[in-house]
N, C-alpha and C positions, 0 to 999 in steps of 0.2 A: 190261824184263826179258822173255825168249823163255823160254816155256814146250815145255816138248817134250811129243808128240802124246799119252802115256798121263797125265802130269799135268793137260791141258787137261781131258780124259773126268772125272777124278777131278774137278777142279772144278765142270764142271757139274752131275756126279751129286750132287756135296754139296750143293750151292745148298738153298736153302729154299723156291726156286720154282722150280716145274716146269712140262716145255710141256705143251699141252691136249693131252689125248688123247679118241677115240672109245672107250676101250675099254668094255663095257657092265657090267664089275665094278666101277667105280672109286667109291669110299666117298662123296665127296663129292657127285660126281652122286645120288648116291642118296640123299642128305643132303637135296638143293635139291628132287627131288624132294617125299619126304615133306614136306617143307615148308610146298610147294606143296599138297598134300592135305588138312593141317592148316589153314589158313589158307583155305580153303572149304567148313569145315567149321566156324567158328568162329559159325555162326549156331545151330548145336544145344545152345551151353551158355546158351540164354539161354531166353524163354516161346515157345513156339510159335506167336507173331503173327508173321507178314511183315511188321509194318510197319517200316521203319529207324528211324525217330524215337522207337521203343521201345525201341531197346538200350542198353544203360546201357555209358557209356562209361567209362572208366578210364586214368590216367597209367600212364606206365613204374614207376613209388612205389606203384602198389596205390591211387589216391586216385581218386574219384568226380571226373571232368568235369564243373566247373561248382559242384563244394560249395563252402563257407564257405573251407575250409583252402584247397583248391586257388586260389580268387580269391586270396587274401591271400600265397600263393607266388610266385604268377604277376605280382602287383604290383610284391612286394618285388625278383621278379629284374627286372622291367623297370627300377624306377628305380636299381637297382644298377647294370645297364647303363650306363643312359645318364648314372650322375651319375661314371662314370671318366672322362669327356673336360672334364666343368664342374666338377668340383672340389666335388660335392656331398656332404653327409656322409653315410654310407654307413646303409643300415638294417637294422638287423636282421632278417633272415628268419625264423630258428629256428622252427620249428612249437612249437606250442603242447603237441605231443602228441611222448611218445618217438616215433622214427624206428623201425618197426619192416618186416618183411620184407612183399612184394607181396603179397596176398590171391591173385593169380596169377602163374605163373611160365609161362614160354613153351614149356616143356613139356608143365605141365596145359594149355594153351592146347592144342597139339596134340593132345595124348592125349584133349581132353573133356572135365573136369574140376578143379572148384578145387582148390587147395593148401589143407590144413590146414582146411577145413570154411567155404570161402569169405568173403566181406567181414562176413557177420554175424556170423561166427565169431571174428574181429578188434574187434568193439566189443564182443562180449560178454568178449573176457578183460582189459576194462579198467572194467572198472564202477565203482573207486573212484577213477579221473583226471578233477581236474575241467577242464569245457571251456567257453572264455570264449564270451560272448552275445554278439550284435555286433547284435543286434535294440533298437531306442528302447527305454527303460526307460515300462512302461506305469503310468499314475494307478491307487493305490490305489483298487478299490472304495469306493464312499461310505461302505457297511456298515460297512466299516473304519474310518473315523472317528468321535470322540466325536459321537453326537446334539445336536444346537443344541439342545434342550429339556433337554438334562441338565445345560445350564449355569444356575449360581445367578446370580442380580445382584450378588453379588459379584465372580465371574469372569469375567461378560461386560464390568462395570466394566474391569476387569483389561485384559482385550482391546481394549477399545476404545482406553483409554491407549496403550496398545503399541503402536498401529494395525496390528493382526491383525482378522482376520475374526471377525464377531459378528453375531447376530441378534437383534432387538427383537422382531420376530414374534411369536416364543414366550410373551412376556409378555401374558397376554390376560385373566386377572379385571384387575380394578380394582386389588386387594390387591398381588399381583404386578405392578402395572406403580407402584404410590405405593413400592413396597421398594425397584425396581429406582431412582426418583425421588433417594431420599432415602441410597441408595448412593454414587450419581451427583455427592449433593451432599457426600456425607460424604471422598468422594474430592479435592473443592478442585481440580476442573477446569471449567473456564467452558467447555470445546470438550464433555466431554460432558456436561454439565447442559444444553446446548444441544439436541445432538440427542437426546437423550431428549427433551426439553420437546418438538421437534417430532412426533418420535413420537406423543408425548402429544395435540400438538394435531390432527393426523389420526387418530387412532382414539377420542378420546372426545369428548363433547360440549361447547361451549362454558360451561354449565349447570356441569356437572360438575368439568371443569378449572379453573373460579374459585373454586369452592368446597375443592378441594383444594390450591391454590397459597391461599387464603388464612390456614391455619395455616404457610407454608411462604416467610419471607418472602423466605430467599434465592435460591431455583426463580422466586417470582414478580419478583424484582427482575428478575433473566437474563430471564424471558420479556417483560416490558416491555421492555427494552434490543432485546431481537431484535424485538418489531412495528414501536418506533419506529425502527431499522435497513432494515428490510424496507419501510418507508413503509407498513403495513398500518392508518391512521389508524382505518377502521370498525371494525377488528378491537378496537382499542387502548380504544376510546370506550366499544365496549358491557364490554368489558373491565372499565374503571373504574368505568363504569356499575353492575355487577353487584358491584364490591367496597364500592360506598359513597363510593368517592374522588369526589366529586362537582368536587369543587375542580379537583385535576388534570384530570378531563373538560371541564372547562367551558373550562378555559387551552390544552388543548391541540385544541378546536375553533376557539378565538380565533387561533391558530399559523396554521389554516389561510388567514388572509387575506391571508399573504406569497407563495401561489398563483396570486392572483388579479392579472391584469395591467391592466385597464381598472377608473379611478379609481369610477368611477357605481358601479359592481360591488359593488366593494372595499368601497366608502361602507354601500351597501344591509346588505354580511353583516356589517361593522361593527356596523347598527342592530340586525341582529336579535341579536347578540351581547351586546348590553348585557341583555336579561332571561335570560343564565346565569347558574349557583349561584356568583358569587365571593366570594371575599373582600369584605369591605368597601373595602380599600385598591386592589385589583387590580379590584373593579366602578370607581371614579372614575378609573383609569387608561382605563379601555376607554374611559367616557363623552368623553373628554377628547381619546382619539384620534379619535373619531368626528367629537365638534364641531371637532377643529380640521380635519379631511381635507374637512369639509363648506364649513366659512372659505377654506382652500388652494382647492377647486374654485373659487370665486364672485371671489376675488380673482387669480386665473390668469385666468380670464376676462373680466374687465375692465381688465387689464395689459395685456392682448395688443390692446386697441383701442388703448389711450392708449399705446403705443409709440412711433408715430409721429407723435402730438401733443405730447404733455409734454417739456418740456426738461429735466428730469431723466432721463428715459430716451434722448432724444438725445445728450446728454453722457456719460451711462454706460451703456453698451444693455444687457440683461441676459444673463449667461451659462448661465443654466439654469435650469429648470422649478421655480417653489415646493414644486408636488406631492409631497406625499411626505416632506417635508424636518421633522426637529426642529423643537420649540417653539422653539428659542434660534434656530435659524438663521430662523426665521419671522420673531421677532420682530426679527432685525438687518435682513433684508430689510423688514420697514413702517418701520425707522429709517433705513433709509437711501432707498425713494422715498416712504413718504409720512407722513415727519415733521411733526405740525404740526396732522396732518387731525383734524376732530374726532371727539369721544372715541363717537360715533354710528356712526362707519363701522366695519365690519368688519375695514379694512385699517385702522384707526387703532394706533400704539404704545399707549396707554394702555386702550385697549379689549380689545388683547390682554391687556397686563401685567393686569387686572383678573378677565378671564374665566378665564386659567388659572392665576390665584394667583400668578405672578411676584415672586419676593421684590426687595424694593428695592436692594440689591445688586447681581443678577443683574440685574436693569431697568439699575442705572444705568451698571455696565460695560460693558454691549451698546448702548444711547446710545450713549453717549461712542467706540465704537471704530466705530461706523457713520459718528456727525458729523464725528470727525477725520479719518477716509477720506475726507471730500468738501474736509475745511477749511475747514468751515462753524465759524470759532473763536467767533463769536458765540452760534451755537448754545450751546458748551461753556461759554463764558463765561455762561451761562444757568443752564446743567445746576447750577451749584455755589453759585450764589447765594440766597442763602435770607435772610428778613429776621425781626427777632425782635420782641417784642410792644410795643417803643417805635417799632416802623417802620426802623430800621436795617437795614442789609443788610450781610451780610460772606459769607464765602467756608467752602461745608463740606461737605462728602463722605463718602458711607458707608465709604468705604476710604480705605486712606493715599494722603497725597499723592505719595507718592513712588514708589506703582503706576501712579498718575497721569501722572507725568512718565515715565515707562519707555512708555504708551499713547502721550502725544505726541510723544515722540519717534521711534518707532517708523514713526509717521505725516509724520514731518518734519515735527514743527511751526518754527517759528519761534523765535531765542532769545528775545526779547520775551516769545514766550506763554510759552515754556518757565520763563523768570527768575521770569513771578508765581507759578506753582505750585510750582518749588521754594525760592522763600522760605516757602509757606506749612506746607515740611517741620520737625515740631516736632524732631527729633534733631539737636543742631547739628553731630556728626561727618558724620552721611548727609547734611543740609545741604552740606555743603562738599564731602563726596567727590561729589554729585552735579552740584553748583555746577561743580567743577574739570572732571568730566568732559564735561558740554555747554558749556565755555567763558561762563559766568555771573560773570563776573570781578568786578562790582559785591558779590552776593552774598557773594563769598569774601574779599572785601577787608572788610566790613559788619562777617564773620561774624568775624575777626580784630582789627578794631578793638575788638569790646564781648569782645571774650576781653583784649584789652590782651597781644596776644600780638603785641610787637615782631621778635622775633626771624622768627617763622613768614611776618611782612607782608614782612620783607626777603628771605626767600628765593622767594616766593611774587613779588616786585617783578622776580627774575632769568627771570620764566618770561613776561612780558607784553613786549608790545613797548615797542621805548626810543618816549619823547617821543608814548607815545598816551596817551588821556584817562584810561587806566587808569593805566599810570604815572606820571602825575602828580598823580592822585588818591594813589597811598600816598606820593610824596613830601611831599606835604603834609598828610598825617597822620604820618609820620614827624617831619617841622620842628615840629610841633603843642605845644608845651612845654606846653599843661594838660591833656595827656592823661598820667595815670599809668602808666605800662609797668610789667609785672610782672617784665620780662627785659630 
């Protein structure tokens, strides 16, 4: 479209931008001007220091460069920014405080002074907005909490259970720390009847505290629990000492000779052990460990020459120390090397069995499982025979025979040996079951013939071999015609 030359003129003068001119009336030159005047002068609304680092600076919003609000602005728009390209969820900015107008406008800036009675002017017309802290939340003064001295033993009880904070401290007569004691125990807790007691036993005296745990038997049970926990033996001794328990002192000094590692030692505190306050029953126990630990030494010590001489210790060498060891296990070890020896030696069986009261019983099962170990059956066959006041001998045992036969078996005896001991079982069911079970076929067939139990010989005839000695032992007692069968 050709414009003709008076519409062209008309266009430009319309426009909304015009060329630059020089001419020295023109509004906006005079505009930039002042401008420029105002803005070199903007150091006379501030204190008459030249120094820059003192002017208080302020945002385009009227807000203090560098306050509380401003950081938290200036955050908010940064990560706003940068969470449009990540896909970050977006954060609220909103000031905390209504949006209100600049404390300065760019006017007053020019002209010299603040808008509306400056920045103080602006937090004095908001006195009832409140403004969040962003300063750590600081501890209570102590002032401010309850005094530890104004808790009763009741409530410190209380606290302790809880496991909240409590002080013992406080409690400092006597009176006050037996209330806080007997609170402690009235509450049915063992964690703090405990640390009270300790308490107790760091601030009063030994003296003292036995004296008031002796009305107090369940304070003193818990504090005995805790010395002998604590391994505090001195503590515990004079302890007992000072209640009277003479008993318990005297046993629980004797406890301490499981401490002790070298036998001499051991032996020595043993001896001086024996003139404590025991019992009657618990002094002949002591006595008793002493003499035998005194025996173990002397017979340890003479085992260890004849080692290598005695052909009982050749054929079965020994696998560990006597030292130390049970009276029963003592006495199986002199039954099994030195059976026989006379009743004068130390290491003799019977010297033992005698010294430390050994019941016949106990004696003769510990024999008999030492001798069958070797398979010494001659021994055994010894052990049982007893003769009575015409000179006869027969066969007789403190316990049943048929404990007996369970010992030699155990030991592989032989059926031979086995068949005479359990024939001399009296119950003729157990006779039989035991008969049947170690293969005593004579026995079983014996024990069926004087039952006249025909029927039980023949099915008992289906369980032996054909045409052995055994079978043809019930054959002919079956052909038997003067024997009366009851079936």
């Amino acid at each position: 479209m050709i414009r003709s030359k008076p519409d062209e003129d008309d266009y430009w003068n319309s426009s909304k931008y015009r060329a630059f001119t020089f001419d020295d009336d023109d509004d906006e030159f005079s505009t930039l001007k002042e401008s420029k005047r105002a803005v070199n002068n903007i150091r006379h609304l501030v204190d008459d220091d030249d120094d820059e680092d003192d002017v208080e600076k302020v945002s385009w919003s009227g807000e203090r460069v560098g306050s509380i609000s401003w950081s938290i602005k200036e955050t908010a728009s940064n990560v706003h920014v940068a969470g449009q390209d990540h896909g970050f969820p977006k954060i609220n900015s909103t000031p905390l405080l209504p949006r209100q107008g600049s404390g300065y406008s760019l006017s007053s800036l020019f002209k010299g002074r603040p808008k509306s009675g400056s920045i103080q002017a602006l937090s004095e017309s908001f006195p009832d907005v409140p403004s969040r802290s962003f300063a750590p939340e600081l501890r209570k003064p102590k002032a401010e909490y309850k005094d530890y001295s104004d808790w009763s033993p009741e409530e410190t009880v209380r606290r302790m259970q809880r496991g909240k904070a409590y002080s013992l401290e406080t409690f400092r007569s006597l009176k006050d720390k037996m209330l806080l004691l007997d609170e402690a125990v009235m509450a049915n807790d063992g964690n703090v009847i405990t640390a009270v007691l300790i308490y107790l036993k760091k601030s009063l005296s030994k003296e003292i505290l036995s004296r008031e745990l002796t009305s107090r038997e369940i304070a003193l049970r818990h504090y005995i629990h805790y010395l002998k926990e604590m391994e505090e033996q001195k503590s515990l001794v004079e302890l007992l000492k000072s209640l009277g328990r003479t008993e318990d002192m005297a046993l629980l000094q004797y406890k301490e000779h499981l401490n002790i590692k070298d036998e001499v030692r051991k032996k020595e505190y043993l001896k001086a052990c024996i003139g404590l306050p025991f019992s009657p029953e618990d002094a002949s126990h002591v006595q008793d460990h002493y003499t035998l630990l005194e025996r173990q030494i002397i017979i340890e010590a003479n085992d260890k020459q004849a080692e290598n001489k005695v052909e009982v210790f050749k054929k079965h060498p020994r696998k560990a120390s006597i030292l130390n060891m049970p009276i029963i296990t003592t006495l199986y070890y002199s039954c099994f090397y030195h059976y026989g020896e006379p009743e004068g030696t130390f290491s003799s069986p019977t010297n033992i069995r005698s010294t430390f009261k050994i019941s016949e019983k106990q004696y003769f099962l510990t024999v008999l499982g030492a001798r069958a170990k070797l398979k010494e059956w001659f021994d055994v066959d010894r052990l049982f025979t007893a003769k009575n006041w015409l000179g006869y001998t027969k066969k007789k045992s403190p316990v049943g025979f048929h404990r007996v036969v369970d010992i030699l078996q155990k030991n592989n005896a032989p059926v031979q040996v086995l068949q005479e001991y359990v024939s001399l079982v009296e119950d003729t069911e157990q006779k039989i079951s035991l008969a049947q079970k170690y293969k005593c076929h004579d026995i079983v067939i014996d024990a069926y013939k004087d039952l006249k139990d025909r029927q039980q010989l023949i099915i008992y005839q289906g369980k032996v071999e054909r045409n052995s000695p055994e079978d043809r032992k019930i054959q002919d007692l079956l052909n038997n015609t003067q024997i009366r069968w009851k079936n």
